[in-house]
C-alpha positions as CSV (number, residue, x, y, z in Angstrom):
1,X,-31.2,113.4,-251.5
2,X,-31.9,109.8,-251.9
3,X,-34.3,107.9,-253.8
4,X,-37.4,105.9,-251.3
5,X,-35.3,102.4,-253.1
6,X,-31.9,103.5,-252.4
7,X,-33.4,104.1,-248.3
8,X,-32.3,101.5,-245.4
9,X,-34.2,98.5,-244.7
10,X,-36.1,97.4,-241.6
11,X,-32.4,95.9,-240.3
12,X,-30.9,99.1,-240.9
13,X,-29.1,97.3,-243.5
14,X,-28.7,99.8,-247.4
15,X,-31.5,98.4,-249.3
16,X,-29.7,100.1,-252.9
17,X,-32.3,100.6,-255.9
18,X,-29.7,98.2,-257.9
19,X,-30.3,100.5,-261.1
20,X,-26.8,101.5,-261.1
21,X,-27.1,105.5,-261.7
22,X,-31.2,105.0,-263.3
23,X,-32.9,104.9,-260.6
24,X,-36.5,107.1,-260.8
25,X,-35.5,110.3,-258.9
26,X,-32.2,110.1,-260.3
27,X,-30.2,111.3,-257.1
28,X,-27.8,108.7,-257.1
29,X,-26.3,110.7,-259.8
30,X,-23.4,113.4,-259.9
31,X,-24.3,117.1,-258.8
32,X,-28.4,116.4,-259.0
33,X,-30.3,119.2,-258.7
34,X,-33.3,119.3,-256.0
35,X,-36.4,120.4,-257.7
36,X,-37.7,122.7,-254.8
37,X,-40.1,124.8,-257.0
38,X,-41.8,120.8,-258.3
39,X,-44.6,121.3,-256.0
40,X,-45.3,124.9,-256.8
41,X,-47.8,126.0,-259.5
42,X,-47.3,129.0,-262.0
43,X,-49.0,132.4,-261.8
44,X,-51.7,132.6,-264.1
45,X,-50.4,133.2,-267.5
46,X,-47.2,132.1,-267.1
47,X,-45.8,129.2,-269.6
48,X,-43.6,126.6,-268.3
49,X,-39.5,127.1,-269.4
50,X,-39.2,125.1,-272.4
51,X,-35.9,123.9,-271.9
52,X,-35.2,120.8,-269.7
53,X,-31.7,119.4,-268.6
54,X,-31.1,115.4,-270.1
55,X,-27.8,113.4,-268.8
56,X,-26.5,110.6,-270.5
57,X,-23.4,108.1,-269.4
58,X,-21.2,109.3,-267.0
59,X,-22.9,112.0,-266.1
60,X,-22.6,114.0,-269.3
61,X,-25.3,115.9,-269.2
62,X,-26.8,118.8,-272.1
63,X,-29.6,120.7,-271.9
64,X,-32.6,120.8,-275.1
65,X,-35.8,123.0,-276.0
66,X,-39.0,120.9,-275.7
67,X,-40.6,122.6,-278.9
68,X,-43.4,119.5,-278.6
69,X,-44.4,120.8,-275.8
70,X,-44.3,117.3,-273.9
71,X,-45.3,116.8,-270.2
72,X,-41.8,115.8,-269.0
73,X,-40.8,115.4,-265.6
74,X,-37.6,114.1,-263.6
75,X,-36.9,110.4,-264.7
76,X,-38.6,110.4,-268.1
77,X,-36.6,108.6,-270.6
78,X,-36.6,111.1,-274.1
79,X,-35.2,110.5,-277.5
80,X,-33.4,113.8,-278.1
81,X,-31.7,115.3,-281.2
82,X,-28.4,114.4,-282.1
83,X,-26.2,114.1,-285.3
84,X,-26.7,111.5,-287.4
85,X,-29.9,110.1,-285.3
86,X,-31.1,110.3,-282.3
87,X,-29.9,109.8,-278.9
88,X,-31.7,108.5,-275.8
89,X,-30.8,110.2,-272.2
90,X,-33.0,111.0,-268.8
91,X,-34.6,114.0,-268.1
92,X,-32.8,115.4,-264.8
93,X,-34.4,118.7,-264.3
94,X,-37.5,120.5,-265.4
95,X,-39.0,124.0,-265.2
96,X,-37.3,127.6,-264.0
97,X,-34.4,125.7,-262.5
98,X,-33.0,125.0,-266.1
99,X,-32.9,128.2,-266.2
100,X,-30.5,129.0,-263.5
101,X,-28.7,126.2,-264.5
102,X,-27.9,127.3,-267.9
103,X,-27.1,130.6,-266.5
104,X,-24.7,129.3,-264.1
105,X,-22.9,127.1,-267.3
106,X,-22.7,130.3,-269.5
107,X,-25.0,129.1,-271.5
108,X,-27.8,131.2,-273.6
109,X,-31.2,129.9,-273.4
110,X,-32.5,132.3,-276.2
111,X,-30.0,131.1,-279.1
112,X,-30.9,129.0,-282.1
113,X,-28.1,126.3,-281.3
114,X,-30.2,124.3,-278.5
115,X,-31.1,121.0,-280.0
116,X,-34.6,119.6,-279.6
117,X,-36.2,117.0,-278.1
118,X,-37.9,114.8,-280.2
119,X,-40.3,112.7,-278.2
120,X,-40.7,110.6,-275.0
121,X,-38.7,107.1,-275.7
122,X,-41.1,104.2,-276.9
123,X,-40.2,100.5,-275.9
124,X,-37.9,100.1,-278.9
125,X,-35.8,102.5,-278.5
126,X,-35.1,101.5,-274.6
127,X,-34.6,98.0,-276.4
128,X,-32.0,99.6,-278.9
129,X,-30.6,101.7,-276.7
130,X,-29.9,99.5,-273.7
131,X,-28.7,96.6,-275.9
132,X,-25.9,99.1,-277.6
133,X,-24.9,99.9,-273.7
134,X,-24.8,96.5,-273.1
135,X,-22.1,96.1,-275.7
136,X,-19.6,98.9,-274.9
137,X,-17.2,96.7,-272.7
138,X,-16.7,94.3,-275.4
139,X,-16.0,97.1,-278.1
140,X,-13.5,98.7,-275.5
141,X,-12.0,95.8,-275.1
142,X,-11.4,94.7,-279.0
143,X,-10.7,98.6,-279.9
144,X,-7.4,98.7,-276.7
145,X,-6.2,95.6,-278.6
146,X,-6.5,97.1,-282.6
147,X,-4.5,100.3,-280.9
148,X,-1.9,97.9,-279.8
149,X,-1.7,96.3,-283.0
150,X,-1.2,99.9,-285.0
151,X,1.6,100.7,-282.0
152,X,-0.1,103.6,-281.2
153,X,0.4,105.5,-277.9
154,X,-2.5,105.8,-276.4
155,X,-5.3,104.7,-274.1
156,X,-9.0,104.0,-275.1
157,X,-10.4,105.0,-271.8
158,X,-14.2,104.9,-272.6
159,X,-17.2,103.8,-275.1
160,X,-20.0,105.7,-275.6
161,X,-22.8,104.1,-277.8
162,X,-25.4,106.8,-279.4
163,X,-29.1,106.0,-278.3
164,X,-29.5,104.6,-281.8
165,X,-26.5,103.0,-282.1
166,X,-25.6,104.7,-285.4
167,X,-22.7,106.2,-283.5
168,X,-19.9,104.7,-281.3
169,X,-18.0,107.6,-279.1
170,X,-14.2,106.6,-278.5
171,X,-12.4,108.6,-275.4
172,X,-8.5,107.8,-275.7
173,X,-6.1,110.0,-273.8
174,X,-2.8,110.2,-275.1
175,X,0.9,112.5,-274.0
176,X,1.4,113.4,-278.0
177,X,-0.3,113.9,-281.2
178,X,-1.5,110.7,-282.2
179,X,-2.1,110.1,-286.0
180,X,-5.2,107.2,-286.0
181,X,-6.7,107.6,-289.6
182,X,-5.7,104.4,-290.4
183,X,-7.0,102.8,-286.6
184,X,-9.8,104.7,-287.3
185,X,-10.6,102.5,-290.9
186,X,-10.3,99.5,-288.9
187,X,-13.0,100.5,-286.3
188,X,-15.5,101.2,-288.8
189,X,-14.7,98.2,-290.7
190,X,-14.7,95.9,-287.7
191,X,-17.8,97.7,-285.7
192,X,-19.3,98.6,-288.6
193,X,-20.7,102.1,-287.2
194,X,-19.7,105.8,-287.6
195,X,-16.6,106.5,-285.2
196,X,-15.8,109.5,-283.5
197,X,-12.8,110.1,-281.2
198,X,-12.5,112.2,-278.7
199,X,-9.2,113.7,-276.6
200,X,-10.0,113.5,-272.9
201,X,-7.4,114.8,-269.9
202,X,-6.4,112.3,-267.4
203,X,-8.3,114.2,-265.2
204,X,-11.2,113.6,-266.9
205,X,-10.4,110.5,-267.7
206,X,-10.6,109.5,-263.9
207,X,-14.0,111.9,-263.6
208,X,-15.5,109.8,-266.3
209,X,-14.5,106.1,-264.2
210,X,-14.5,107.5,-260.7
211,X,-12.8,105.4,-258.2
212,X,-11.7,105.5,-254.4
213,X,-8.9,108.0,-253.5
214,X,-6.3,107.3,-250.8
215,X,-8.5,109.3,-248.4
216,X,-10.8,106.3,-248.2
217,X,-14.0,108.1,-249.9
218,X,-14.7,108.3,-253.8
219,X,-12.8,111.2,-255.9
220,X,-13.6,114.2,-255.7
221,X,-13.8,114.9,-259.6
222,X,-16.3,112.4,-259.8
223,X,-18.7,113.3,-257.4
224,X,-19.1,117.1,-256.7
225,X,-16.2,119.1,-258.2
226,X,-17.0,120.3,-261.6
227,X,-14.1,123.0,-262.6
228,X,-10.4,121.4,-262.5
229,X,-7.9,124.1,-261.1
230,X,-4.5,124.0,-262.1
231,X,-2.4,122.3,-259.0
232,X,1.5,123.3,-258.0
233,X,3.8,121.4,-256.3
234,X,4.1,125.2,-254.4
235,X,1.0,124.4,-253.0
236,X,2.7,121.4,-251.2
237,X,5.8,123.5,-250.2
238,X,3.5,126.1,-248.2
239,X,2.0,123.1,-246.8
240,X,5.3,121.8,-245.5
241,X,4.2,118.6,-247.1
242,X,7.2,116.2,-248.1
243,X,7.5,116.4,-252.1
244,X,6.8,112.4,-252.6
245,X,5.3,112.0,-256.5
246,X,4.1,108.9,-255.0
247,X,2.1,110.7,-252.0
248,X,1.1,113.6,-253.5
249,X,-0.4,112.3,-256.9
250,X,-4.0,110.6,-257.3
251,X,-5.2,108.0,-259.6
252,X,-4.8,110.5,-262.6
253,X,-0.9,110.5,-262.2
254,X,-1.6,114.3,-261.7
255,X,-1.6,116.2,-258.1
256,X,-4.1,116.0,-255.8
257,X,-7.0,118.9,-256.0
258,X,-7.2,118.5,-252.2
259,X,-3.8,120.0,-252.3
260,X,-5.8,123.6,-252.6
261,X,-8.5,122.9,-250.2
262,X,-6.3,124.2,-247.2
263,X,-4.0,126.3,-249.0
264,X,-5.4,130.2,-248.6
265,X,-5.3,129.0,-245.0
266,X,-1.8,128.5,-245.0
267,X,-1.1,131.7,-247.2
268,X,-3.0,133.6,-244.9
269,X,-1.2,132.4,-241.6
270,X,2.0,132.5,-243.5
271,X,1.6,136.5,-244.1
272,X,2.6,137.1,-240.5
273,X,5.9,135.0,-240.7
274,X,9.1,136.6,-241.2
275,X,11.0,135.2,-244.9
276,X,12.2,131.6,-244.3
277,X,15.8,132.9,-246.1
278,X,16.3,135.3,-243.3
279,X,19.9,135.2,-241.1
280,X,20.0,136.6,-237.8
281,X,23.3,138.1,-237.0
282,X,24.7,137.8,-233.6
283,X,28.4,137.8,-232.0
284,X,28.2,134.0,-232.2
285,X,27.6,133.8,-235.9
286,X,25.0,133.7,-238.2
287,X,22.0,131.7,-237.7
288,X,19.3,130.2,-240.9
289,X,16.8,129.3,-240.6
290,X,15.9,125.0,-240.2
291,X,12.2,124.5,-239.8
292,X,9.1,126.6,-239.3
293,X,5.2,125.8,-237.0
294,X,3.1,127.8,-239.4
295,X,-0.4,127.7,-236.7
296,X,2.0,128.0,-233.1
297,X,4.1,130.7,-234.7
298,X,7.6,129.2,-234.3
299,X,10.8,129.0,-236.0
300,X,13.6,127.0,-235.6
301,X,17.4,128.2,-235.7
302,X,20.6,127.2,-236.6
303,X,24.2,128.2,-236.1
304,X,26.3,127.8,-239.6
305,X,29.1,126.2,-237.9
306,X,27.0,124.1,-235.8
307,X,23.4,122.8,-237.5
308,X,22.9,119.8,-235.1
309,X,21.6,122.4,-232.1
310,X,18.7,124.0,-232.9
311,X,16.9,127.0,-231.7
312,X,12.8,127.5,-231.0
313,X,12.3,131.3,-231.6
314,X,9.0,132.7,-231.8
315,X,7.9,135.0,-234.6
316,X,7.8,138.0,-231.9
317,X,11.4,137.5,-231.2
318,X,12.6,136.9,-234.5
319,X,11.2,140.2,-235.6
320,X,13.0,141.9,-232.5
321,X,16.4,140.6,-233.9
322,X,15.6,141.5,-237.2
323,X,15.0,144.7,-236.5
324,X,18.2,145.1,-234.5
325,X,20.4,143.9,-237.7
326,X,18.6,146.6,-239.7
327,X,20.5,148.9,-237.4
328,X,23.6,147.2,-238.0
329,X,23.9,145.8,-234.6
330,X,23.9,142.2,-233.2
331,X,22.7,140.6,-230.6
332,X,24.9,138.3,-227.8
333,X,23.3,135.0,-229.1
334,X,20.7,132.7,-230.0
335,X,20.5,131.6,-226.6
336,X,19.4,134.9,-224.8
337,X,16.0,134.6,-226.8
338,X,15.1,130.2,-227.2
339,X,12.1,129.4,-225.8
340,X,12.4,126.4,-223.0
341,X,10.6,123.3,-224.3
342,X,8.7,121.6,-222.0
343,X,8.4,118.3,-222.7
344,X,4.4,116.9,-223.2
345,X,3.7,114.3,-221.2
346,X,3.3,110.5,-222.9
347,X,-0.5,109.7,-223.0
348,X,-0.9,106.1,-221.7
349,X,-4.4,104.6,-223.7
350,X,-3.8,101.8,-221.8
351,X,-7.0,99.8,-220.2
352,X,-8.5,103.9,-220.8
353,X,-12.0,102.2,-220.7
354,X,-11.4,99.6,-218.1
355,X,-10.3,97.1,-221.2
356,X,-8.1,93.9,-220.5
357,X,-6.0,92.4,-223.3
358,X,-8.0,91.2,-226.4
359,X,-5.8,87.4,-225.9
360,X,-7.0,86.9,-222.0
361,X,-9.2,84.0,-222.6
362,X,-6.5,82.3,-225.2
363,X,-5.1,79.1,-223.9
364,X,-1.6,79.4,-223.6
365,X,0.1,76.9,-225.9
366,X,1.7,74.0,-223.2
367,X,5.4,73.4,-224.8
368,X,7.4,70.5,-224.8
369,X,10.7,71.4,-223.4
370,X,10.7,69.7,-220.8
371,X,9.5,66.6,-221.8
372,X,11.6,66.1,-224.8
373,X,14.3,66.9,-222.2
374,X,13.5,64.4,-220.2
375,X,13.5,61.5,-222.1
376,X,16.6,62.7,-223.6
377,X,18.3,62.3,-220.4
378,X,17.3,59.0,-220.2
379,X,18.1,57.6,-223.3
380,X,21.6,59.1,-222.6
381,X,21.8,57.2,-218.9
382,X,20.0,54.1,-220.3
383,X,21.9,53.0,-223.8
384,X,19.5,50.0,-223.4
385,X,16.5,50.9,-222.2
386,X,14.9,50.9,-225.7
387,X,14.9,46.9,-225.9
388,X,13.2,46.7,-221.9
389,X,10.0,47.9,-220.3
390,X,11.9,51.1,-218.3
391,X,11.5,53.2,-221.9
392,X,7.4,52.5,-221.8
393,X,8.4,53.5,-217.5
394,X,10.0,56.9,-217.9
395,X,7.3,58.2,-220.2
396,X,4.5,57.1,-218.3
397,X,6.1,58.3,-214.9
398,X,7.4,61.2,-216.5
399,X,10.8,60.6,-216.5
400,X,11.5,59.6,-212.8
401,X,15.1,58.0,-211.4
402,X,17.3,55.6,-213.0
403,X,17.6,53.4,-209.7
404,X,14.1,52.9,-210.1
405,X,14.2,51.6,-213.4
406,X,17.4,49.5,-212.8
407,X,15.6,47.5,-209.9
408,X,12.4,46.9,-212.0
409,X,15.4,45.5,-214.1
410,X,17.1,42.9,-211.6
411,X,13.4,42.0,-210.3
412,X,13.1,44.0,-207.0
413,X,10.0,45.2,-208.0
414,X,7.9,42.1,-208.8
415,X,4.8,42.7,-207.2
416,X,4.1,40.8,-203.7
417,X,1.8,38.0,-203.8
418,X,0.6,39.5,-200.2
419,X,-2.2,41.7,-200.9
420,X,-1.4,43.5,-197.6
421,X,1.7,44.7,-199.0
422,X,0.0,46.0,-202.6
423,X,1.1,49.2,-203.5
424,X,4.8,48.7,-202.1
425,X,6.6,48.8,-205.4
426,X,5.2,52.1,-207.4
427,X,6.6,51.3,-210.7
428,X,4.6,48.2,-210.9
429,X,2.4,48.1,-213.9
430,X,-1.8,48.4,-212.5
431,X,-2.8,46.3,-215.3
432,X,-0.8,42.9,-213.9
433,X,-1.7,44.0,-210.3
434,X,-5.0,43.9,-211.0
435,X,-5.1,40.5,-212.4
436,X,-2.9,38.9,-209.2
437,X,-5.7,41.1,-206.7
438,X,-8.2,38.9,-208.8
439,X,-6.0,34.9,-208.4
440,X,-6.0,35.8,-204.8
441,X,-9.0,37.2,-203.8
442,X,-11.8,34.9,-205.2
443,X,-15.2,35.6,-205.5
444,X,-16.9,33.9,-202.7
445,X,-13.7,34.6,-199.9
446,X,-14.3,38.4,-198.9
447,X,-11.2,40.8,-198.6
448,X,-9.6,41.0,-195.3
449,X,-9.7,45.0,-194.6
450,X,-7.5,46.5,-192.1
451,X,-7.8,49.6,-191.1
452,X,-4.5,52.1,-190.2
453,X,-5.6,53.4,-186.5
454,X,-7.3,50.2,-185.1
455,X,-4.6,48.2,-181.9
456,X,-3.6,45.2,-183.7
457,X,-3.6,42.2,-180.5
């Protein structure tokens, strides 16, 4: 359930409270609890449960007794009891809840071990405690770098700074036993704080940083599972999943918890299957077994002198020749019990919702074959047209005859001085018969006009 920050905004658009796991409510947190008994009162003479549930980074949450008897609600920052100091966390659920809670985590609300909570946290120690957060990435990064200096295998995967600050939190992982007495020395020489280091798995490790799996949506250790299962690569062979490391593990280098989501699905449909070792027996020769359809119920068979053709049986069928072996007899062949396939037919998606192609209003690109072919050919037929006006001629007619351009050449096709006879010679250049139209036809002398269908007499 989301905060009233964290809700859309009038666009529709994710407003996001921006508190990055504080906000007021605290449900952008792992695994919150919804406080359904909040608005309820107690019977008369009932005391509240004096234990409330606190989380600190990453989720790490504790439960403490409120012996001060403090009004505490969801949200409250409180300065709880740790050791040396103090530490400073966020009160995440109060009242009979807790209880259930602790219940649920095996743990006794009755014993003498539950630490206390001091007080509700005064400006100074938000100040103190928020600016030892604010340090933590620097400390990770200078503590990865004295661990490389000392050779040491291992991985400082997280800082955790006490609410005081009197106490800096180191989780490594690490294949091996690591011996760091002497990194150790340098951290509290260099930070100048108690250390304390503590052994993580690396699937922990990746609960404690969270991150985006290959399925697109954020892991599921990090955001609602709580208990790691061990994981099989068994679990993948039931699956009939392909056995790729690469595929098959997540960010922890480990496999995949999804991998046991589906599995008592498979186990169960797999009861009903015959053993995938099993031989049939028939007068052609024995057939194994190749592949397996756990949900349609089919098996594929092959001869052992021929493996290319394969057989679709069906579990029914493949229990009838079974049973027949038991009794020492076989059966004519494989082909007396295959199934036909029928082949499905291709789905064409194709223009399914009246669509055209996504490129119809691109402009086709206009290519210059042609062109570039063109003037080719004429600076082969032409070795000297470069040093005469037919070059500037065959581009801007677009290439036309050679005859053409040779009588431009010789002087055939000087324009006419007879403005009857304009237009005769069509590789004449419109700029110079412009300027002859305008020597012979003066201003103040009108044209002489002819038209085509009128009897000349």
């Amino acid at each position: 359930m989301a905060c009233q920050s964290c809700s859309t905004s009038d666009g529709g658009a994710p407003k996001g409270c921006k508190n990055n796991g504080t906000c007021g409510t605290d449900s952008c947190n792992k695994l919150t609890v919804f406080d359904w008994l909040a608005n309820m009162s107690l019977p008369n003479g009932e005391t509240p449960f004096d234990c409330v549930e606190v989380r600190f980074k990453n989720g790490r949450k504790d439960f403490y007794r409120n012996t001060e008897k403090l009004t505490l609600s969801i949200g409250d920052i409180v300065a709880t009891e740790a050791s040396p100091g103090h530490d400073v966390g966020i009160v995440t659920l109060t009242g009979e809840l807790v209880k259930i809670q602790m219940k649920k985590k095996g743990v006794n609300h009755t014993g003498p071990d539950i630490a206390k909570i001091y007080r509700k946290a005064s400006q100074k120690d938000i100040d103190i405690w928020s600016d030892a957060r604010d340090k933590e990435a620097a400390i990770q990064v200078k503590a990865r770098e004295l661990a490389i200096v000392h050779k040491l295998e291992m991985k400082i995967s997280d800082v955790e700074y006490q609410g005081d600050g009197s106490k800096v939190t180191f989780y490594y992982t690490a294949n091996d036993r690591v011996d760091f007495r002497l990194l150790i020395k340098d951290y509290s020489r260099v930070f100048n704080t108690r250390i304390e280091m503590k052994q993580v798995g690396l699937r922990q490790e990746a609960s404690r940083l969270g991150g985006i799996g290959s399925c697109g949506r954020e892991l599921c250790c990090s955001t609602w599972l709580t208990d790691f299962r061990s994981v099989n690569t068994s679990a993948a062979r039931y699956q009939q999943l392909s056995l790729n490391p690469q595929k098959l593990a997540g960010q922890c280098g480990k496999l995949k918890s999804c991998l046991n989501y589906e599995l008592d699905t498979y186990m169960d449909a797999l009861k009903g299957f015959p053993d995938f070792e099993t031989k049939l027996k028939t007068e052609k020769g024995d057939a194994i077994c190749q592949k397996q359809d756990i949900f349609k119920g089919l098996m594929w068979f092959a001869y052992t002198d021929n493996f290319a053709n394969w057989h679709v049986l069906s579990i029914e069928q493949v229990k009838e020749i079974v049973a027949e072996n038991k009794q020492n007899k076989k059966v004519s062949s494989l082909e007396d019990f295959a199934l036909e396939t029928v082949s499905e037919p291709e789905k064409d998606f194709n223009n399914a919702m009246g669509q055209e192609s996504l490129t119809r209003f691109d402009q086709p690109k206009k290519s210059n074959k042609n062109r570039n072919k063109n003037r080719n050919k004429n600076k082969v037929s032409n070795p000297n047209s470069g040093k005469s006006q037919g070059q500037t001629e065959a581009k801007t007619n677009g290439g036309r005859s050679n005859d053409a351009n040779e009588r431009q050449r010789s002087g055939e096709g000087k324009p006419n001085k007879n403005p009857q006879n304009q237009g005769a010679n069509p590789n004449q250049n419109p700029g110079k018969k412009q300027k002859q139209n305008n020597k012979q036809n003066p201003k103040n002398k009108k044209p002489i006009i002819i038209k085509k269908n009128e009897n000349k007499e």
